[in-house]
Phi, psi and omega in degrees: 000132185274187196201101231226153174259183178259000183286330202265312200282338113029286220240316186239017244266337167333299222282308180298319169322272190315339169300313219257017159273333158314339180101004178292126116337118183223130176256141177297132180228134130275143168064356197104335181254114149340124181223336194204177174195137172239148194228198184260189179250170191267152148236143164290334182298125182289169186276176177286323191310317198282319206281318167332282176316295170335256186355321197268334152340327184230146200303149192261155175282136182192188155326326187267353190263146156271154197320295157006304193264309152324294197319290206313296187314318211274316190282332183293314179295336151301318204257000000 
């Protein structure tokens, strides 16, 4: 867990921001003492790595599939 003043969130807080889009815990210190801590959030939205994985899953669109056969992927991969 990193460790940020309230002066860094202040001052810096880009910086605090990007720890804790990395997925870092970072405690809040006033004064030398830890009062608070902040973290990232879960989100449901699959990652690119996950849409990747879909995506290489399915069959590919192209010329031989039919307009149908597009939709479906398109809508499977939608829903």
């Amino acid at each position: 867990m990193k460790t940020a003043t309230v002066r860094d969130l202040r001052n810096r807080f880009a910086t605090v921001a990007k720890w804790i889009g990395e997925g870092e815990d970072v405690s809040i210190t006033r004064h030398g003492a830890a009062f608070a801590t902040l973290s990232p959030t879960v989100t449901k939205k699959p990652s690119r790595v996950e849409w990747a994985k879909r995506l290489a899953e399915r069959p590919a669109v192209g010329r031989k599939t039919s307009k149908a056969e597009t939709e479906a992927f398109w809508k499977a991969l939608r829903d």
